[in-house]
PDB file of N, CA, C and O in Angstrom:
ATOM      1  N   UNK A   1     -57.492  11.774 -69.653  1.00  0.00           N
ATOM      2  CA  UNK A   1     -58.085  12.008 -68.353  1.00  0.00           C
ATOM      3  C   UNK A   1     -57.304  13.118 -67.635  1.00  0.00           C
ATOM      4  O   UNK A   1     -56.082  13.140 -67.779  1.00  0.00           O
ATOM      5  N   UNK A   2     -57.977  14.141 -66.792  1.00  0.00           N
ATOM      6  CA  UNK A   2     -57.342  15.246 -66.322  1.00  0.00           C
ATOM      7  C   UNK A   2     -57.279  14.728 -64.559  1.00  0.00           C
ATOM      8  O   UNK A   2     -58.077  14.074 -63.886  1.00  0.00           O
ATOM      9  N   UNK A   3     -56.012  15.333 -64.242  1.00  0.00           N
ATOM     10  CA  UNK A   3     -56.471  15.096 -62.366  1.00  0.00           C
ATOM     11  C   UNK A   3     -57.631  16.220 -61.726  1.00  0.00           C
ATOM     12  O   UNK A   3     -58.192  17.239 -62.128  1.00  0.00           O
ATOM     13  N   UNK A   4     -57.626  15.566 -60.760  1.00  0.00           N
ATOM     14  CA  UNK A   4     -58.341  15.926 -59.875  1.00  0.00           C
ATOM     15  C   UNK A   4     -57.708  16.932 -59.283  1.00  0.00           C
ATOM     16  O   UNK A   4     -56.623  17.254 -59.767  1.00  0.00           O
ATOM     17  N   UNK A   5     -58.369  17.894 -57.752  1.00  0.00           N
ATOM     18  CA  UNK A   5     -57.770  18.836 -57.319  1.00  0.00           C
ATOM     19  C   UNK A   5     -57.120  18.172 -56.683  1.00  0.00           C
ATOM     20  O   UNK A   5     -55.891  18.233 -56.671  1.00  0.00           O
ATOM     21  N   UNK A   6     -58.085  17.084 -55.750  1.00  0.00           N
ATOM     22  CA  UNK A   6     -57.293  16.039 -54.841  1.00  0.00           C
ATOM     23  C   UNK A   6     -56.332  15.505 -55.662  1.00  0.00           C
ATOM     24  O   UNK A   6     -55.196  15.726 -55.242  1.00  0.00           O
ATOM     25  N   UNK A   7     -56.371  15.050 -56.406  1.00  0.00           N
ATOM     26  CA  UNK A   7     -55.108  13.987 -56.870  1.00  0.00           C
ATOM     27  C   UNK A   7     -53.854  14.911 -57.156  1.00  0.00           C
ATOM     28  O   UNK A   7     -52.690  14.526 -57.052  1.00  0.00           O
ATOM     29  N   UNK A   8     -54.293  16.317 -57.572  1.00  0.00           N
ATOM     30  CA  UNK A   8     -52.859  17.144 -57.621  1.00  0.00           C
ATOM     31  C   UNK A   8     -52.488  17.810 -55.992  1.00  0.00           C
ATOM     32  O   UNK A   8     -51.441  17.963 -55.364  1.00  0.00           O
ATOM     33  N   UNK A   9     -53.498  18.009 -55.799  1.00  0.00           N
ATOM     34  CA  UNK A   9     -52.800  18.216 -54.154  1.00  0.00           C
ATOM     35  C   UNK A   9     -52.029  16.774 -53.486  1.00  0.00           C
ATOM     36  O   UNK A   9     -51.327  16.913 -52.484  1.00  0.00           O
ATOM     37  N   UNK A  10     -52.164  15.765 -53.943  1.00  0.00           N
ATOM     38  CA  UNK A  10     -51.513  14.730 -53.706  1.00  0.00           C
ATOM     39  C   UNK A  10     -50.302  14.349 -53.930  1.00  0.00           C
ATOM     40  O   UNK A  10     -49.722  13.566 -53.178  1.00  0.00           O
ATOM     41  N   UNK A  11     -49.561  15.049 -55.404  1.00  0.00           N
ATOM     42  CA  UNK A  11     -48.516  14.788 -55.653  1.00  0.00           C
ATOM     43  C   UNK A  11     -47.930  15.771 -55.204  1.00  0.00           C
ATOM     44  O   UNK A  11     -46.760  15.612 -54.857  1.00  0.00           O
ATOM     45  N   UNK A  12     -48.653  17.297 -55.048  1.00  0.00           N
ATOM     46  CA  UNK A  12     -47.691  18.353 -54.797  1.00  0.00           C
ATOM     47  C   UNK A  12     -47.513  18.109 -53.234  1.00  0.00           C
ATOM     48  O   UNK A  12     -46.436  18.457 -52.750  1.00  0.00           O
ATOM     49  N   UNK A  13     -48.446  17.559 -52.426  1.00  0.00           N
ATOM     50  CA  UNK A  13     -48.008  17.007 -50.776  1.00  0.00           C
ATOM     51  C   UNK A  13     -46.755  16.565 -50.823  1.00  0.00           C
ATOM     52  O   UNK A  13     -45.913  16.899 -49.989  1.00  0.00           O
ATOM     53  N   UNK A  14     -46.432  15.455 -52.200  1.00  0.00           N
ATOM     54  CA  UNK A  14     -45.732  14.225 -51.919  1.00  0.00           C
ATOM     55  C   UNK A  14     -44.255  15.097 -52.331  1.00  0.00           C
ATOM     56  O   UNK A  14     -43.096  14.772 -52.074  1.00  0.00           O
ATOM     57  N   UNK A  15     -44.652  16.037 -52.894  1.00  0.00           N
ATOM     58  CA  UNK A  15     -43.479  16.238 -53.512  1.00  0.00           C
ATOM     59  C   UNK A  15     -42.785  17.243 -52.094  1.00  0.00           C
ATOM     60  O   UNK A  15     -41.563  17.389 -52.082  1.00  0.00           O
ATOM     61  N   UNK A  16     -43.508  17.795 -51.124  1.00  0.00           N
ATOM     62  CA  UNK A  16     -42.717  18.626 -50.403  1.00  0.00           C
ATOM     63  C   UNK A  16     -43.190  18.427 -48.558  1.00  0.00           C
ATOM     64  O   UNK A  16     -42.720  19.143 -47.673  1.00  0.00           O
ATOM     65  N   UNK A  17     -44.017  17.500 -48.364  1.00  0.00           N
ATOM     66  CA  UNK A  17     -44.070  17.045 -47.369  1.00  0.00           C
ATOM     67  C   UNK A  17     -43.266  17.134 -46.142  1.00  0.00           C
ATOM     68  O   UNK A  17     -43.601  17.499 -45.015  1.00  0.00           O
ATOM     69  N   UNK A  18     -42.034  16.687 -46.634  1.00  0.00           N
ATOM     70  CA  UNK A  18     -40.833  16.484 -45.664  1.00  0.00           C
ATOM     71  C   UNK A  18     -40.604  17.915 -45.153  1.00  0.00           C
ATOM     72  O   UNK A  18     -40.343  18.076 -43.961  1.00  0.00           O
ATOM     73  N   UNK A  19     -40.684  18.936 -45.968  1.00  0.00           N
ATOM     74  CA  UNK A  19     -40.555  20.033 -45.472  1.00  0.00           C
ATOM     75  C   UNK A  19     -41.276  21.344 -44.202  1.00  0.00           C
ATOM     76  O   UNK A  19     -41.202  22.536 -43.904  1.00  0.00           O
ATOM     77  N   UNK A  20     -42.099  19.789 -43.738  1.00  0.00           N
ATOM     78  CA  UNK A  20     -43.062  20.656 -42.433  1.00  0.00           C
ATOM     79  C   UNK A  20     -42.272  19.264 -41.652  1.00  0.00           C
ATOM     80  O   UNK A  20     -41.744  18.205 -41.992  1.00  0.00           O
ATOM     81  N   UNK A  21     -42.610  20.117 -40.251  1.00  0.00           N
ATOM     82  CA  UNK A  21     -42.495  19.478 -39.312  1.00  0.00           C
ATOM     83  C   UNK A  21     -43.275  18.451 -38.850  1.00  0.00           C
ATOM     84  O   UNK A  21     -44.469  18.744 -38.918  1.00  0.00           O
ATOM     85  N   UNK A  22     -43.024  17.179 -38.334  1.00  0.00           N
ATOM     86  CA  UNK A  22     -44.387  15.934 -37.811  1.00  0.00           C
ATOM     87  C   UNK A  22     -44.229  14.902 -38.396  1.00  0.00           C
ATOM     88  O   UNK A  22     -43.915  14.849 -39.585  1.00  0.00           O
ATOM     89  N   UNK A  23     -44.415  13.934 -37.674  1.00  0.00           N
ATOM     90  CA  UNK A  23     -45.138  12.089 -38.791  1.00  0.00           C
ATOM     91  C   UNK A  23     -45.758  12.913 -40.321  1.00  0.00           C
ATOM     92  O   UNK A  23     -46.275  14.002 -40.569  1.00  0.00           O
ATOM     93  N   UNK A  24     -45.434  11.919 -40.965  1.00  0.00           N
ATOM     94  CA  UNK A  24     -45.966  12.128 -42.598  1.00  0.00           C
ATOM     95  C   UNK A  24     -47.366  11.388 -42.695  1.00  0.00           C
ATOM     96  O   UNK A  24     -48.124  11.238 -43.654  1.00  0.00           O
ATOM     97  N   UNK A  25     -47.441  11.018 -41.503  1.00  0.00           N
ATOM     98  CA  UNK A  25     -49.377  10.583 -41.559  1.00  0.00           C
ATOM     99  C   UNK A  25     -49.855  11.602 -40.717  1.00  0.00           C
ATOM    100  O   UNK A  25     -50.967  12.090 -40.918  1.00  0.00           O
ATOM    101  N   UNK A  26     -49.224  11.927 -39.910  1.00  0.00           N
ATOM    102  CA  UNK A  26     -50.305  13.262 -39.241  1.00  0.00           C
ATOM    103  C   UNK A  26     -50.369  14.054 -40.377  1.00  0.00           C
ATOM    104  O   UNK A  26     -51.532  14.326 -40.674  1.00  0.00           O
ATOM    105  N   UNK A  27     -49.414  14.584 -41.219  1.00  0.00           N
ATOM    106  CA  UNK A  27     -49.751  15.539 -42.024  1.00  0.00           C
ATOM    107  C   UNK A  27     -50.701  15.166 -43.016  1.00  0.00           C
ATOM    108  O   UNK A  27     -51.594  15.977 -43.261  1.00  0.00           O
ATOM    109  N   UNK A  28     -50.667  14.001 -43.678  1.00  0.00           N
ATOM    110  CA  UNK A  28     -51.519  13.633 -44.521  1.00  0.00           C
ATOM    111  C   UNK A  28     -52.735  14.023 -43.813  1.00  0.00           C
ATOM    112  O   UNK A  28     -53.306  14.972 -44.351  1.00  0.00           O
ATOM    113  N   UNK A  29     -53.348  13.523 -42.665  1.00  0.00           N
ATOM    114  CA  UNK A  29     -54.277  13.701 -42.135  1.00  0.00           C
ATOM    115  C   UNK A  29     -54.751  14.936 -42.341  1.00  0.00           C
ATOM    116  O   UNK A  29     -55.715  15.124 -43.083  1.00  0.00           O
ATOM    117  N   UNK A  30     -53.898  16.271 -41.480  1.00  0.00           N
ATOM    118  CA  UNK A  30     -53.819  17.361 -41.523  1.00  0.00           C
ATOM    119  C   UNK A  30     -54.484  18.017 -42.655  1.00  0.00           C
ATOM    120  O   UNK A  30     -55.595  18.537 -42.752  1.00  0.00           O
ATOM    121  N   UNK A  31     -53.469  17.850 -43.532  1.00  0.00           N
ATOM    122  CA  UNK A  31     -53.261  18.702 -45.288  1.00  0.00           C
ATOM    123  C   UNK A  31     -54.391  18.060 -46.316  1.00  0.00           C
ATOM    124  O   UNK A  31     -55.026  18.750 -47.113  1.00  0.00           O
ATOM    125  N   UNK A  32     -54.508  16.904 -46.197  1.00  0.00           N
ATOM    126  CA  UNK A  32     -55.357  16.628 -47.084  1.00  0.00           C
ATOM    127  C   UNK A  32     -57.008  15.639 -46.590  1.00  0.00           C
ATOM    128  O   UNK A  32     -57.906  15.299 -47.360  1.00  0.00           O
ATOM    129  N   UNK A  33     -56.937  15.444 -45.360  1.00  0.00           N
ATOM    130  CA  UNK A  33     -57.896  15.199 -44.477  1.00  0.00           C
ATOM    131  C   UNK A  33     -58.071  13.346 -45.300  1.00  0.00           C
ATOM    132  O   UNK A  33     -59.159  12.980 -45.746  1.00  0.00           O
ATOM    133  N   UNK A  34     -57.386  12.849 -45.324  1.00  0.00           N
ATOM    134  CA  UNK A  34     -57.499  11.247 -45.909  1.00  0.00           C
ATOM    135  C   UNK A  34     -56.367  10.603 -45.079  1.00  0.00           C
ATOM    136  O   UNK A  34     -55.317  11.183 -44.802  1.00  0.00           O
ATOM    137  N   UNK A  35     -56.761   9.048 -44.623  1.00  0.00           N
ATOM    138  CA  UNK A  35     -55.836   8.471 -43.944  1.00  0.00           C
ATOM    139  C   UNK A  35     -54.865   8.002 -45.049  1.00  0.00           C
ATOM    140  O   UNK A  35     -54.940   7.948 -46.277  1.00  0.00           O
ATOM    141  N   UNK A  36     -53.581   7.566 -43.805  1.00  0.00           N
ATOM    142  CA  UNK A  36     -52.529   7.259 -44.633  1.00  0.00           C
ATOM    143  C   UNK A  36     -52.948   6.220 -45.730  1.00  0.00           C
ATOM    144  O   UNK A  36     -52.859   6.380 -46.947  1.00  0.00           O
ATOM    145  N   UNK A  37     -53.479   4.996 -44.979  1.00  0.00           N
ATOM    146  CA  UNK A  37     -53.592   4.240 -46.248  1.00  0.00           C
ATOM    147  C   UNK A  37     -54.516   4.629 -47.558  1.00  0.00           C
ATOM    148  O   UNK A  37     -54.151   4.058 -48.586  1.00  0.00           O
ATOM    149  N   UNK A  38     -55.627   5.487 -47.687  1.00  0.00           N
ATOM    150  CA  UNK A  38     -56.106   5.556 -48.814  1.00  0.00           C
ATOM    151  C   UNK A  38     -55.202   7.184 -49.289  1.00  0.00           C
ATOM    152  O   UNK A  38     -55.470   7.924 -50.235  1.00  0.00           O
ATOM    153  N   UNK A  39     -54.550   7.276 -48.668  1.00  0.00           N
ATOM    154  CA  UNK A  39     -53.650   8.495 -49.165  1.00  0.00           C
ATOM    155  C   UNK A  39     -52.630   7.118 -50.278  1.00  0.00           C
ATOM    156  O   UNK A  39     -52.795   6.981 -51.490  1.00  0.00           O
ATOM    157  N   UNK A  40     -51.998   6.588 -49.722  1.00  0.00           N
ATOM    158  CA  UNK A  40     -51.235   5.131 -50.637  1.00  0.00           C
ATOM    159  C   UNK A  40     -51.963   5.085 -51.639  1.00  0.00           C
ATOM    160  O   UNK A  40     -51.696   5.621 -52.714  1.00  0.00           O
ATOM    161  N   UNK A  41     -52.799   4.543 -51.428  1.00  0.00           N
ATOM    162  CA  UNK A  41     -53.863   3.632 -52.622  1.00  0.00           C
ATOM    163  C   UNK A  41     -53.903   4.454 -53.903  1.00  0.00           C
ATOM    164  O   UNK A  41     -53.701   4.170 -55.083  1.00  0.00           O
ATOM    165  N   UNK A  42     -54.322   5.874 -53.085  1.00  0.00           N
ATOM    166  CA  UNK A  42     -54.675   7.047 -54.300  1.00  0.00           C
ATOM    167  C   UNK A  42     -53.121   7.221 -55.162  1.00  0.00           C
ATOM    168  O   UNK A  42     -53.118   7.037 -56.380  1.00  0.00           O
ATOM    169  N   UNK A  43     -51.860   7.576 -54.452  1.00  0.00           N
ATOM    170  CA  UNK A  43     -50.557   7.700 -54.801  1.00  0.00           C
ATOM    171  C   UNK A  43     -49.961   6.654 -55.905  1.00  0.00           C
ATOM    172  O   UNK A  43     -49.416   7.071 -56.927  1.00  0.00           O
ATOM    173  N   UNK A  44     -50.098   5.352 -55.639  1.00  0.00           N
ATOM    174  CA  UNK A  44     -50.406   4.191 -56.462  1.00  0.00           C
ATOM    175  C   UNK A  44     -50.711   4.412 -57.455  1.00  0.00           C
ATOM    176  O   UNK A  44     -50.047   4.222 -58.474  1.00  0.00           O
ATOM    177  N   UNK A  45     -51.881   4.903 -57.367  1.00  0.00           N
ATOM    178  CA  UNK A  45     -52.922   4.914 -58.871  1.00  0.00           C
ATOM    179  C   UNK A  45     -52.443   5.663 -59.476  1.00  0.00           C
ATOM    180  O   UNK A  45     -52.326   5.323 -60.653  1.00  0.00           O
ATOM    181  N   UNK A  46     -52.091   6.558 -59.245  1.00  0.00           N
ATOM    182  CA  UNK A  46     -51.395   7.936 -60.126  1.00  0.00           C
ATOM    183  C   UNK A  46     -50.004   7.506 -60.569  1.00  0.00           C
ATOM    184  O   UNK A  46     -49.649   7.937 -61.665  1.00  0.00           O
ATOM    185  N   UNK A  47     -49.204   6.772 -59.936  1.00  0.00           N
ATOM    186  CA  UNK A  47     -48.018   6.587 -60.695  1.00  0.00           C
ATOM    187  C   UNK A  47     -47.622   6.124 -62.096  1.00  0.00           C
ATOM    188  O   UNK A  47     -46.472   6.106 -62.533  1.00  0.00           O
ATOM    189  N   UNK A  48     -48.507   5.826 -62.612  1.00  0.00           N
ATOM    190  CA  UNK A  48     -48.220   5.320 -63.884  1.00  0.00           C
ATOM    191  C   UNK A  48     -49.667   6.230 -65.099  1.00  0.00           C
ATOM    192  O   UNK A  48     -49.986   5.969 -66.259  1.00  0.00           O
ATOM    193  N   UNK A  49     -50.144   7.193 -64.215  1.00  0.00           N
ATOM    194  CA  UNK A  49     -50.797   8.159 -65.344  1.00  0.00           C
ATOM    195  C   UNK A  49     -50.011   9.308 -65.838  1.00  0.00           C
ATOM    196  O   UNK A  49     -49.234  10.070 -65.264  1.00  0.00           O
ATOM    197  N   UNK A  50     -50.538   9.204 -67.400  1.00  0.00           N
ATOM    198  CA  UNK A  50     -49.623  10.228 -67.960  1.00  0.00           C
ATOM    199  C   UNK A  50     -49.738  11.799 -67.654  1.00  0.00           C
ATOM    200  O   UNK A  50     -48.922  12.656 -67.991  1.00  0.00           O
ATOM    201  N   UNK A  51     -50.852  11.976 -66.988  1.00  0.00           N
ATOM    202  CA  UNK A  51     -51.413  13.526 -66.522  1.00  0.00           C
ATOM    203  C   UNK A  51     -50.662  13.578 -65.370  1.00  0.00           C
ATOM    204  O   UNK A  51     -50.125  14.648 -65.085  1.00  0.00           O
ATOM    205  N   UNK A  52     -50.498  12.437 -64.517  1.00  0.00           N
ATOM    206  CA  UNK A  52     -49.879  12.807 -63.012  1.00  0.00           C
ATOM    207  C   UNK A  52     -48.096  13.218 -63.324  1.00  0.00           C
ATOM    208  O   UNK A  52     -47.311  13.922 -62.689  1.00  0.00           O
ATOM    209  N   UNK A  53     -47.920  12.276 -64.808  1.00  0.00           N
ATOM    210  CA  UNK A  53     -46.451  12.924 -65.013  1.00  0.00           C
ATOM    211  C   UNK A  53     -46.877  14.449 -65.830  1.00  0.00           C
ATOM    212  O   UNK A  53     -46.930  15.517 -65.219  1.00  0.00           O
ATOM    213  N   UNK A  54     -46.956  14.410 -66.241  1.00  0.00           N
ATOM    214  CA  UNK A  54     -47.542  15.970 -66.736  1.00  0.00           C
ATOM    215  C   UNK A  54     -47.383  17.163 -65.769  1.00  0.00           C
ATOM    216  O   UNK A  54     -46.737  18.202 -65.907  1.00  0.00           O
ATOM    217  N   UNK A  55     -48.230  16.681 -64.650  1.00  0.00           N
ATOM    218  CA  UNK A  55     -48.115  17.300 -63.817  1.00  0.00           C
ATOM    219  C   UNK A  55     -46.909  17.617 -63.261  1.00  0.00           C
ATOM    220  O   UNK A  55     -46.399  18.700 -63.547  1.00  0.00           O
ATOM    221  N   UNK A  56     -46.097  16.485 -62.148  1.00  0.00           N
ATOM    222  CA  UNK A  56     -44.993  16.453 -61.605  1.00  0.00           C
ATOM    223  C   UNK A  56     -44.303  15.161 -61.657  1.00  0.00           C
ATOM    224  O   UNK A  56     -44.324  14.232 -60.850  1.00  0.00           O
ATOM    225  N   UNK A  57     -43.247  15.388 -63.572  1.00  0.00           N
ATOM    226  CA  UNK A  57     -42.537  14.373 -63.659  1.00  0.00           C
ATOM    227  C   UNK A  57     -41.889  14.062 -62.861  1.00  0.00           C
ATOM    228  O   UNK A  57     -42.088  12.867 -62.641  1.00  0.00           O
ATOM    229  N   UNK A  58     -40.725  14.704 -61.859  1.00  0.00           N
ATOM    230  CA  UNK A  58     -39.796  14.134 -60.747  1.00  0.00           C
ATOM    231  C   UNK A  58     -40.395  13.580 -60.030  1.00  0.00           C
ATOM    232  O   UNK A  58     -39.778  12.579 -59.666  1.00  0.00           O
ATOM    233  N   UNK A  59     -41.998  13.736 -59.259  1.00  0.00           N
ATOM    234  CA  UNK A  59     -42.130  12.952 -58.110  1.00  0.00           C
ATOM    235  C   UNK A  59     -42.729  11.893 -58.855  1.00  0.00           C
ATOM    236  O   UNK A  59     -43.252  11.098 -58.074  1.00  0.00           O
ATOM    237  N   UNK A  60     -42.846  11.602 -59.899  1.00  0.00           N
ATOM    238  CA  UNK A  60     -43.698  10.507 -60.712  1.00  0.00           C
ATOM    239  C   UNK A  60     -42.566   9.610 -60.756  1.00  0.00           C
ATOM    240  O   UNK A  60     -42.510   8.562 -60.113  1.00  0.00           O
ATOM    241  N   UNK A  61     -41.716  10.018 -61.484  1.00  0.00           N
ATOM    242  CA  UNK A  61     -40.220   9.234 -61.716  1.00  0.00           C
ATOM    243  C   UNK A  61     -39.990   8.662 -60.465  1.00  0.00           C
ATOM    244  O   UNK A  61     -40.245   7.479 -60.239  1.00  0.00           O
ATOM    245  N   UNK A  62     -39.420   9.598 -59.456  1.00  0.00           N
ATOM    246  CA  UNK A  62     -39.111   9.327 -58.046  1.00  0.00           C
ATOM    247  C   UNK A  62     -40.176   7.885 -57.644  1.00  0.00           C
ATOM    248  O   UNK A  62     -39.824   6.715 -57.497  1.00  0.00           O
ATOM    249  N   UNK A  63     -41.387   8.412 -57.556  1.00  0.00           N
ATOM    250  CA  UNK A  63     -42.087   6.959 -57.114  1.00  0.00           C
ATOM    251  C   UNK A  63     -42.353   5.705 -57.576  1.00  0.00           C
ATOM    252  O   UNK A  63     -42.829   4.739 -56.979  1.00  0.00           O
ATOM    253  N   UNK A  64     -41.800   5.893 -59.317  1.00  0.00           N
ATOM    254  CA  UNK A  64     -41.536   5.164 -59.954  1.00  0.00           C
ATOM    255  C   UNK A  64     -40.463   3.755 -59.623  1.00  0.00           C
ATOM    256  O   UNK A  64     -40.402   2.557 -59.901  1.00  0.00           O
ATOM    257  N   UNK A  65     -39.864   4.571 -59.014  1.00  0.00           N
ATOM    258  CA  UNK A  65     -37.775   4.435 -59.106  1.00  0.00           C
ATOM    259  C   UNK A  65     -38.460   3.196 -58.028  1.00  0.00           C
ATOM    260  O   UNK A  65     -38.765   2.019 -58.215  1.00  0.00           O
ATOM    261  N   UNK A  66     -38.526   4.135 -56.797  1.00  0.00           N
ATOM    262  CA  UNK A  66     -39.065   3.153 -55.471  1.00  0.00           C
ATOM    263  C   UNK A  66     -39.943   2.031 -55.366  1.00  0.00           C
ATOM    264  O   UNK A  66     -39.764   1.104 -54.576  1.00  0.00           O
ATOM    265  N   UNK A  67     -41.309   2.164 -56.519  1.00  0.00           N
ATOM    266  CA  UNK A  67     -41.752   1.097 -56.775  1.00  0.00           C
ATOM    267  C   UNK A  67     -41.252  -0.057 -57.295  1.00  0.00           C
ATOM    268  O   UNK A  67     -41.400  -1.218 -56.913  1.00  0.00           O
ATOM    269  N   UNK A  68     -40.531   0.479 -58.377  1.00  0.00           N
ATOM    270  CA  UNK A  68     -39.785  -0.475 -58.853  1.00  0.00           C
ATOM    271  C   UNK A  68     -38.719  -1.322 -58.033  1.00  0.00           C
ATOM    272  O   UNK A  68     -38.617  -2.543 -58.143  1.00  0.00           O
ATOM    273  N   UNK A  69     -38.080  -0.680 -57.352  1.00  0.00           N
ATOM    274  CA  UNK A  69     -36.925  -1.247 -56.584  1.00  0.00           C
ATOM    275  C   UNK A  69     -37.630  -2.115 -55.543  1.00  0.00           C
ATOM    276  O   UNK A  69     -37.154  -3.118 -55.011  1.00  0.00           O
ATOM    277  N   UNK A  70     -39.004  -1.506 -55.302  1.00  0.00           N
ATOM    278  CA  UNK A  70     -39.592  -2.594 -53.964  1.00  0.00           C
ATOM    279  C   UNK A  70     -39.986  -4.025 -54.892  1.00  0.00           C
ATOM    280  O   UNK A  70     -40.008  -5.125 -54.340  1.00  0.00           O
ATOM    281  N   UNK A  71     -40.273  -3.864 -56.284  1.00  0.00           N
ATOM    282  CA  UNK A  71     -40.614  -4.908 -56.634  1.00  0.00           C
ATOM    283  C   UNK A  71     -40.045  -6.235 -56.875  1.00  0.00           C
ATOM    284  O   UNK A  71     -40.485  -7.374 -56.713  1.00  0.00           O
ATOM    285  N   UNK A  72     -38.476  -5.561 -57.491  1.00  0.00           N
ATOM    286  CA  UNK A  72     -37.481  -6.105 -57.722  1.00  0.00           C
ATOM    287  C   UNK A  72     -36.769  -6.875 -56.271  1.00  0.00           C
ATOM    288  O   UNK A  72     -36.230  -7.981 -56.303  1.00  0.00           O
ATOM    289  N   UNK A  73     -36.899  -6.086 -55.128  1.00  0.00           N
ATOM    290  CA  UNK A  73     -36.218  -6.489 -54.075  1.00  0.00           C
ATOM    291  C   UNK A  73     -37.343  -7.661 -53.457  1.00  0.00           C
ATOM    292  O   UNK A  73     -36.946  -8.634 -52.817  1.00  0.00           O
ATOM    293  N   UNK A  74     -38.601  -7.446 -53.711  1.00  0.00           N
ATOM    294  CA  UNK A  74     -39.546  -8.807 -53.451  1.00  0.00           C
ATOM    295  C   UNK A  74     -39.624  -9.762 -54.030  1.00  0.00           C
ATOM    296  O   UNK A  74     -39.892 -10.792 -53.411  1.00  0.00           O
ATOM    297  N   UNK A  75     -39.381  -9.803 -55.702  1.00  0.00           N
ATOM    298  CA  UNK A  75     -39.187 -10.512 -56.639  1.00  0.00           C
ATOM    299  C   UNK A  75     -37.645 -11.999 -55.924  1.00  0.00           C
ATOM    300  O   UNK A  75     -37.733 -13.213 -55.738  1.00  0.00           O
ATOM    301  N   UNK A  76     -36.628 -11.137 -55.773  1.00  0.00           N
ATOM    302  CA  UNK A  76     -35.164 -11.504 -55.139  1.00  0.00           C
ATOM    303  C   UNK A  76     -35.646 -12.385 -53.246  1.00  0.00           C
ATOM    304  O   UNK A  76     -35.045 -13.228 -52.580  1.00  0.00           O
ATOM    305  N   UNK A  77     -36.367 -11.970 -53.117  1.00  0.00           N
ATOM    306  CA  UNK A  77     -37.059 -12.862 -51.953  1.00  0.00           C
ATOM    307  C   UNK A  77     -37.495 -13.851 -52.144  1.00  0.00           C
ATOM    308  O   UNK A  77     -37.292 -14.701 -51.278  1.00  0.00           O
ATOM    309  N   UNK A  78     -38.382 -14.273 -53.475  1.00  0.00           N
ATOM    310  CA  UNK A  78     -39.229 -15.760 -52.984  1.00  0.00           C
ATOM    311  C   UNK A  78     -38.123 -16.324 -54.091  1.00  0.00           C
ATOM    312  O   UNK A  78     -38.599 -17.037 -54.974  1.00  0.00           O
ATOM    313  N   UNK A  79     -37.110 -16.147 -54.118  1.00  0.00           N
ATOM    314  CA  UNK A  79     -35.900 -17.124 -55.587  1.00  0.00           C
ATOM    315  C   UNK A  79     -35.983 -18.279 -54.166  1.00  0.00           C
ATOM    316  O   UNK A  79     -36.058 -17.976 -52.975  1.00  0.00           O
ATOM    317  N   UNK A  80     -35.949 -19.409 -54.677  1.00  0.00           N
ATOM    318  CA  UNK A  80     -35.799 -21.021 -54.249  1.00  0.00           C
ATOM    319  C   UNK A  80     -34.719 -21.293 -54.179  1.00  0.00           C
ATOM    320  O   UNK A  80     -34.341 -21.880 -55.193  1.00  0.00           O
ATOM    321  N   UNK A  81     -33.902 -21.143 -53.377  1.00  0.00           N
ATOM    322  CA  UNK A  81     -32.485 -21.838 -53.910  1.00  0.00           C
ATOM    323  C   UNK A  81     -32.489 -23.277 -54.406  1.00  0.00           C
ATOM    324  O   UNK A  81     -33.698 -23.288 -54.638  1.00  0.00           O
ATOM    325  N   UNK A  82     -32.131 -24.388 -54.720  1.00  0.00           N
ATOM    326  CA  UNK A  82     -32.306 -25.574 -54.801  1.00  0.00           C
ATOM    327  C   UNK A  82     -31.535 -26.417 -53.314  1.00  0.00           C
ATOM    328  O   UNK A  82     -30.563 -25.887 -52.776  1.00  0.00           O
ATOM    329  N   UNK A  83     -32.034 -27.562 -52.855  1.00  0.00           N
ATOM    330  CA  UNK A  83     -31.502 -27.906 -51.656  1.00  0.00           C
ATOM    331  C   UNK A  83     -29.927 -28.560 -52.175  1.00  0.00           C
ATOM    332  O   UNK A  83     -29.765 -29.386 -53.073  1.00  0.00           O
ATOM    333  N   UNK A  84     -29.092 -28.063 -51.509  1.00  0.00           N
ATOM    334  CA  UNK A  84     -27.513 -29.049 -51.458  1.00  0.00           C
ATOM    335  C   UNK A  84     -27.088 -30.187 -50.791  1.00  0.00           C
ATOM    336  O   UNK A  84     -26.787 -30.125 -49.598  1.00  0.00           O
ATOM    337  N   UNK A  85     -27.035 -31.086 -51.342  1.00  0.00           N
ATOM    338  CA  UNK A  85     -26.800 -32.475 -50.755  1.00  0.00           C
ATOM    339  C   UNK A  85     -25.454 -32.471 -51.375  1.00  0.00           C
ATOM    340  O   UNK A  85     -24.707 -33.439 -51.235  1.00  0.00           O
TER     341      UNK A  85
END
């Protein structure tokens, strides 16, 4: 499967975003005319396609890294301790 224009204007946003001035949802708005959340949704989906790494392995990796760590750090939230008597 090949990306889209949108879906590569998506990673190349993601990859340099920070580098304009403003909220990172105004710009989304701005730059790619999609709200933040289906700007997410779309970002999501792409992280684990092999064309979106193709495209731009570092920000693939990068969002990789973060997904992962959010998962792991939610995972470490619902642990039960057992009660101590």
């Amino acid at each position: 499967m090949q990306l889209s224009d949108r879906e590569r204007a998506i990673l190349d946003f993601e990859r340099s975003w920070w580098q304009h001035p403003g909220a990172k949802e105004e710009l989304i708005r701005q730059h790619l005319g999609l709200s933040p959340t289906r700007y997410y949704q779309v970002l999501a989906a792409l992280v684990d396609r092999a064309d979106a790494y193709a495209h731009d392995p570092l920000v693939v990796r990068r969002l990789r890294r973060r997904r992962d760590r959010r998962r792991a750090g939610a995972a470490g939230d619902r642990t039960i301790e057992p009660n101590r008597r």
